[in-house]
N, C-alpha and C positions, 0 to 999 in steps of 0.2 A: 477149321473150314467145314461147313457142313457136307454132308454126304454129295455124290453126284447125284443131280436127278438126270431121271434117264431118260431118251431120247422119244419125243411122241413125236406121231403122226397127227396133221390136221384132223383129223376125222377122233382120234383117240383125245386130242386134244381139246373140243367141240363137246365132246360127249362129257371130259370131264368139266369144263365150263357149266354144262348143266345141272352139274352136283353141286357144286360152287354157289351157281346162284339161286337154286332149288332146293339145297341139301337132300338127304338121301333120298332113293328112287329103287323101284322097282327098272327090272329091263321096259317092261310098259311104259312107266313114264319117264322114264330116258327116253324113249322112243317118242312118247309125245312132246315133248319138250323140243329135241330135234326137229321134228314138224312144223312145231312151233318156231324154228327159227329158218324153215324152208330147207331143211335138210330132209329129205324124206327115206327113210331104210328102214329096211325089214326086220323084222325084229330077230332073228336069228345075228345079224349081222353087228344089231345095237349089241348082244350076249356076246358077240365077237370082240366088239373094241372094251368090252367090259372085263371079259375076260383076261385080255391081254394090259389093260392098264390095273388088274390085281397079279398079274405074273412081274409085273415092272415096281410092285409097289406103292402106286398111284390112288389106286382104292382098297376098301375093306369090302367084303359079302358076310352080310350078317346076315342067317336063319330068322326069318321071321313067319309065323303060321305057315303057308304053303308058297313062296316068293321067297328071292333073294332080296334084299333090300344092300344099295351100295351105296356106299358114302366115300368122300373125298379122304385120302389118308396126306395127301401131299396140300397145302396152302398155295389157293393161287401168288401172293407175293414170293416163296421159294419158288415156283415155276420162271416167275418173271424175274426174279433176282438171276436166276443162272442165266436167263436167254440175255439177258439186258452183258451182263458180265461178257458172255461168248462174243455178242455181236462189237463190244467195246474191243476184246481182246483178238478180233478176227478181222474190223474193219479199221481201227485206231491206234492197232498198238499198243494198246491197256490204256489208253489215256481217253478215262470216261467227259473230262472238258467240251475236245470236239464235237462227240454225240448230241451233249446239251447245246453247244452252239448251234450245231446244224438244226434241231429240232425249234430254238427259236427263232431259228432266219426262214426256215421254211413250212411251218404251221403254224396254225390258228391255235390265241385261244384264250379263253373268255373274260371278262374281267376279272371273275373268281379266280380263275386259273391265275393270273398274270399277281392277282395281290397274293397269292399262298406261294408261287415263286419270289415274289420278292420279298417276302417274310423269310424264307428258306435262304436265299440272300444276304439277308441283314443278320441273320441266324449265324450262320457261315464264317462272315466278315468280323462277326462281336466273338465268336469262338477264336479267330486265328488272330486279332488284337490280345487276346490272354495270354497265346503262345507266345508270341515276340519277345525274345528278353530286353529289358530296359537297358539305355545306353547311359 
């Protein structure tokens, strides 16, 4: 089982989003990026959640000329693998099934979406016909 990741806050969580889909950044352009997405904070405070998601492990600070420059040390799919696992294991009882039912009785979503689910499906269904021992 991989390690725990550890527990962020929206705002810490926000900020590494923008590594993610920026790759590394100065606190400046963390901070712009945040703006960029109507989050507006001071830049002492962006050095805040920077700070504290390299104490958690979350990111690296690389020395570069006169700037830290931070990059994501954590994969947004390992963030989402744990929260997806907790919310399974805190709303369902570990039984990841219902999550997926509720999520297709009660949103949308696109035909893309709906043929790579049912590819995942048929995927699924041809992997647990191999398991079954013959009679």
């Amino acid at each position: 089982m991989p390690p725990r990741v550890p527990d962020l806050g929206e705002a810490e969580l926000e900020t590494l989003k923008t590594l993610w889909d920026g790759g590394p950044a100065t606190v400046r352009e963390v901070r712009q990026r945040l703006a960029q997405r109507g989050r507006k904070v001071a830049h002492t405070t962006v050095l805040t959640f920077l700070t504290r998601l390299e104490q958690k492990g979350c990111v690296r600070a690389d020395k570069t000329g006169h700037a830290y420059r931070y990059r994501a040390r954590v994969s947004r799919d390992r963030i989402v693998g744990s929260r997806v696992r907790e919310t399974v294991k805190q709303l369902f009882d570990g039984a990841a099934a219902p999550l997926v039912l509720h999520l297709m009785e009660h949103e949308s979503f696109s035909p893309d979406e709906l043929a790579a689910l049912q590819r995942h499906i048929d995927d699924l269904a041809r992997q647990q016909e191999g398991r079954r021992p013959r009679r």
